[in-house]
C-alpha positions as CSV (number, residue, x, y, z in Angstrom):
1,X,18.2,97.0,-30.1
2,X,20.9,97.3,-27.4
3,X,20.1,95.9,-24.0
4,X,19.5,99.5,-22.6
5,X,17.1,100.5,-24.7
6,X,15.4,97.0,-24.6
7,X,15.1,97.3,-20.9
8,X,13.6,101.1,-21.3
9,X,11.2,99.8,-23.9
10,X,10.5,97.3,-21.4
11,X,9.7,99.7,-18.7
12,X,8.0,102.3,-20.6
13,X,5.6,99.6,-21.6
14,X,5.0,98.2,-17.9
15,X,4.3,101.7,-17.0
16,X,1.8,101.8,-20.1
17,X,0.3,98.7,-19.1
18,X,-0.4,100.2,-15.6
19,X,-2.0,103.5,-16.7
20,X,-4.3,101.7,-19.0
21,X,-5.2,99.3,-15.8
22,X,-5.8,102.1,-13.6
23,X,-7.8,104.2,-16.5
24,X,-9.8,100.7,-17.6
25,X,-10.8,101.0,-13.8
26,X,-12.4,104.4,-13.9
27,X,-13.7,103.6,-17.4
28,X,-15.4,100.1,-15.8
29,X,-14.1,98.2,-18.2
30,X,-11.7,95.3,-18.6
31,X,-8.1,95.7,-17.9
32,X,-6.9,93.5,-20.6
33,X,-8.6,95.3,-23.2
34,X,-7.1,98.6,-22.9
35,X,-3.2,96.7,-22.5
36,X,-4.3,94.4,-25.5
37,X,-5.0,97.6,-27.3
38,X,-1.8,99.5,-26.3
39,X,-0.1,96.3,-27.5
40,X,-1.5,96.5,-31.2
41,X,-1.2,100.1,-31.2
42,X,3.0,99.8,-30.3
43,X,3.0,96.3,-33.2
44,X,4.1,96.0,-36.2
45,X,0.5,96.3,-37.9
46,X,0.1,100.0,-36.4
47,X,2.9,102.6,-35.6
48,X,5.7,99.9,-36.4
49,X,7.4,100.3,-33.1
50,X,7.6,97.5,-32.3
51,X,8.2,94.9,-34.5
52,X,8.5,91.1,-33.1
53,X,7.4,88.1,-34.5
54,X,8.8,85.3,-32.7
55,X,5.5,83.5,-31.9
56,X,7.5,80.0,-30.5
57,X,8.6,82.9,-27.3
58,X,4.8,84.9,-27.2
59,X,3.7,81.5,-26.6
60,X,5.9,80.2,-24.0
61,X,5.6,83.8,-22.3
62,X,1.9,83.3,-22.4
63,X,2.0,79.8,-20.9
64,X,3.6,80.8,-18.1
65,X,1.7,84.2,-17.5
66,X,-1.9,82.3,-18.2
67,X,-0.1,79.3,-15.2
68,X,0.7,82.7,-12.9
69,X,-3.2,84.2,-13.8
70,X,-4.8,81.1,-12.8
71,X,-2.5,80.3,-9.7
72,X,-3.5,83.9,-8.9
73,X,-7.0,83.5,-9.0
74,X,-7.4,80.0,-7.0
75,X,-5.7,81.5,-4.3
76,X,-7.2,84.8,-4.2
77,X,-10.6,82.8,-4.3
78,X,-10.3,80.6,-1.9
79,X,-11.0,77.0,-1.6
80,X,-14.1,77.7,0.9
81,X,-16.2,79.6,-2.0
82,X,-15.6,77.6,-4.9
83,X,-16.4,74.7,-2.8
84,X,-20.3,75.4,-2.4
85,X,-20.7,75.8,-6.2
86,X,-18.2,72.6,-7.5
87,X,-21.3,70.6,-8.7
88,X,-21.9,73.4,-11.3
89,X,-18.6,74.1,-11.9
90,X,-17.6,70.8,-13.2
91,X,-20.5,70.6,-15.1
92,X,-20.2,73.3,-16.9
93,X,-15.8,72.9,-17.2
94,X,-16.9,69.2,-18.6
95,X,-20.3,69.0,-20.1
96,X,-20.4,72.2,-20.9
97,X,-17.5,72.6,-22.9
98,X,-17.7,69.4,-24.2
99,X,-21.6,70.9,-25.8
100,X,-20.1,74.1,-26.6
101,X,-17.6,72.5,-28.8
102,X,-19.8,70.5,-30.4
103,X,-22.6,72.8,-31.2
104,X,-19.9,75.7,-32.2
105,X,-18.2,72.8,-34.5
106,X,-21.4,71.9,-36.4
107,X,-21.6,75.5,-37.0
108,X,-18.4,76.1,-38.6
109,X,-18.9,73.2,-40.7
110,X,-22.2,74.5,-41.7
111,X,-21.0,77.6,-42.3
112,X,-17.4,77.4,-43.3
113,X,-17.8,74.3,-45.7
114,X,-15.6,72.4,-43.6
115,X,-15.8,68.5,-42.6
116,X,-17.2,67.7,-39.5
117,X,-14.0,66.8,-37.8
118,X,-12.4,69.6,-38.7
119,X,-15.6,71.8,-37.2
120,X,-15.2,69.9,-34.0
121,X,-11.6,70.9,-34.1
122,X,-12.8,74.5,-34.8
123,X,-15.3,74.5,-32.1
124,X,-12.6,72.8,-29.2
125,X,-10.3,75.5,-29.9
126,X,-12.8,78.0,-28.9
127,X,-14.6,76.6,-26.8
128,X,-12.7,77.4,-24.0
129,X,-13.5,80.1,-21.5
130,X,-10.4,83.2,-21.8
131,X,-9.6,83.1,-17.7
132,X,-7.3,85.6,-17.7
133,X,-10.3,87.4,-18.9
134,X,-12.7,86.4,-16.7
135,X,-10.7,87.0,-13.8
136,X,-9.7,90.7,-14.6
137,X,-13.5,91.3,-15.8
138,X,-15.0,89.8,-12.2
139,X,-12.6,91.4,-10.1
140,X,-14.8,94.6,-10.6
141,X,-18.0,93.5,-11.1
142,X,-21.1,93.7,-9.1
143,X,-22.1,89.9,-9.5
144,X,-23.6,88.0,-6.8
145,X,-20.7,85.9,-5.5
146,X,-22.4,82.8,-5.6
147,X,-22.5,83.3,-9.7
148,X,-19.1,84.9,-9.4
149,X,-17.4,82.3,-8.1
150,X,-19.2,79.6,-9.9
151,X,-18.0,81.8,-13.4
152,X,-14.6,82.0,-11.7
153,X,-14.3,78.1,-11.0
154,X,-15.5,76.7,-14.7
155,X,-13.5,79.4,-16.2
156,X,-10.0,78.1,-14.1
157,X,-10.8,74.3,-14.6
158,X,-12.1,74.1,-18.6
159,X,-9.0,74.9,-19.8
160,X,-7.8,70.9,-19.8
161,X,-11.0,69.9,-21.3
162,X,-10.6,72.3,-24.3
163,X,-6.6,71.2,-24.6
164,X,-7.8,67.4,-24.6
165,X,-10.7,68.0,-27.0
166,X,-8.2,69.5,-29.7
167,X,-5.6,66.9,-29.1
168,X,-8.5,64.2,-29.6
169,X,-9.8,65.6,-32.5
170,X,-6.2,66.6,-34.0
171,X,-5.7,62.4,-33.5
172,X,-8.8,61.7,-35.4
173,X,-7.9,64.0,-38.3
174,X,-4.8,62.8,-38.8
175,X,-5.4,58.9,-37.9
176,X,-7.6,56.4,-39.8
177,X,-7.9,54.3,-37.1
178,X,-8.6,56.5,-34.7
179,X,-12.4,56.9,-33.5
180,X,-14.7,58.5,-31.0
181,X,-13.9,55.6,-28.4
182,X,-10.6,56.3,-28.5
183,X,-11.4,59.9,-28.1
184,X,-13.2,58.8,-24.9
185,X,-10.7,56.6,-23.4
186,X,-7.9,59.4,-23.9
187,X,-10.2,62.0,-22.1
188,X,-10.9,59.8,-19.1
189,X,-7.7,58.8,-18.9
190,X,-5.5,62.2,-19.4
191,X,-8.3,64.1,-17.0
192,X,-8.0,61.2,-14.2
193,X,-4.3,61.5,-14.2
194,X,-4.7,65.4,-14.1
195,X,-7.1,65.3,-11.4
196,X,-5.0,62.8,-9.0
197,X,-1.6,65.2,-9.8
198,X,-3.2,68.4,-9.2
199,X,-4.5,67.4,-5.4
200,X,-1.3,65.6,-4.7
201,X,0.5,69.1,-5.5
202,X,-2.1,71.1,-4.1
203,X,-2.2,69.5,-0.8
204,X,1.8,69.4,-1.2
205,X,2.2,73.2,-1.7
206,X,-0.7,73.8,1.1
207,X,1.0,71.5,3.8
208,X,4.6,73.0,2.5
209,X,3.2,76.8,3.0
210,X,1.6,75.6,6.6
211,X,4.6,74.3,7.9
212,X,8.0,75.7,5.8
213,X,9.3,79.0,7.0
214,X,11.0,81.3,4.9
215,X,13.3,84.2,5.8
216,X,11.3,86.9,3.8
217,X,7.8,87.1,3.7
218,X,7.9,88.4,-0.5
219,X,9.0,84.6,-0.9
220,X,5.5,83.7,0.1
221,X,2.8,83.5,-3.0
């Protein structure tokens, strides 16, 4: 494809993307489901018009657009709300993934014939809460805010839990010597390390945007 009609593909799908937003809106339903939809409709499993299968680049591009959905939605939330509900929200980002992976793992190893390990595995990976989702679905709901933001919250910070679960269990499958200790100790560890890096940059960037001043106010997040 030459690089013009890449960049009018490109276009006509942003322009796509932004009539199914604004019709998912009058429908009252989720944003992402009507772009998710226009996405399988234009692949190669539908009408063929688009056929791409480099999944090393969809992943990297959905790294960084699931960082900018995230950043997004901490900002636009506020550190005053999620505040008043941070008890529950850590429960349920920690605990309560940690008992959704399990229970969901023990299924699929019921169900699926699989080892228990490998159910855990199974249950880690989706155990986590889609907050991309979340975000675009509780932007136009009707929710108290006190559930809202507590939904909001666990669905923003269970995202490391779920990543550490599958690398745990990932070590455990693969490793003889490996064990539910060692699980443990990885978990404390990699989320204590997490935790102390993601105030330091917080209070970084929040003392940076108090006190730097920038020439144009579209360089501001």
């Amino acid at each position: 494809m030459y690089d013009g009609q890449l960049l009018f593909a490109l276009g006509a799908m942003l322009v796509f993307a932004l009539l199914a937003s604004q019709l998912a809106g009058r429908l009252r339903v989720p944003g992402l489901l009507l772009v998710l939809s226009l996405g399988m409709l234009l692949g190669s499993e539908v009408t063929g018009l688009i056929d791409f299968n480099d999944y090393d680049l969809a992943r990297d591009v959905g790294v960084v657009a699931l960082a900018l959905i995230l950043f997004e939605g901490g900002l636009a939330s506020g550190w005053s709300p999620i505040r008043r509900v941070l008890r529950p929200v850590l429960g349920l980002a920690t605990v309560g993934t940690l008992v959704t992976a399990l229970i969901t793992g023990a299924g699929a190893a019921l169900i699926l014939d699989l080892s228990l390990l490998q159910g855990f595995l199974l249950g880690s990976i989706l155990a986590s809460t889609d907050g991309a989702a979340v975000f675009s679905i509780l932007r136009g709901s009707t929710l108290r805010q006190r559930l809202a933001h507590t939904l909001e919250g666990e669905a923003g910070m269970n995202d490391p839990v779920a990543i550490l679960l599958v690398l745990g269990f990932i070590e455990w499958i693969e490793r003889d010597d490996y064990g539910v200790l060692n699980l443990a100790g990885e978990f404390v560890f990699e989320m204590g390390i997490g935790a102390a890096v993601g105030v330091a940059v917080g209070q970084g960037a929040a003392w940076a945007l108090r006190n730097v001043s920038l020439s144009t106010a579209g360089l501001y997040p």
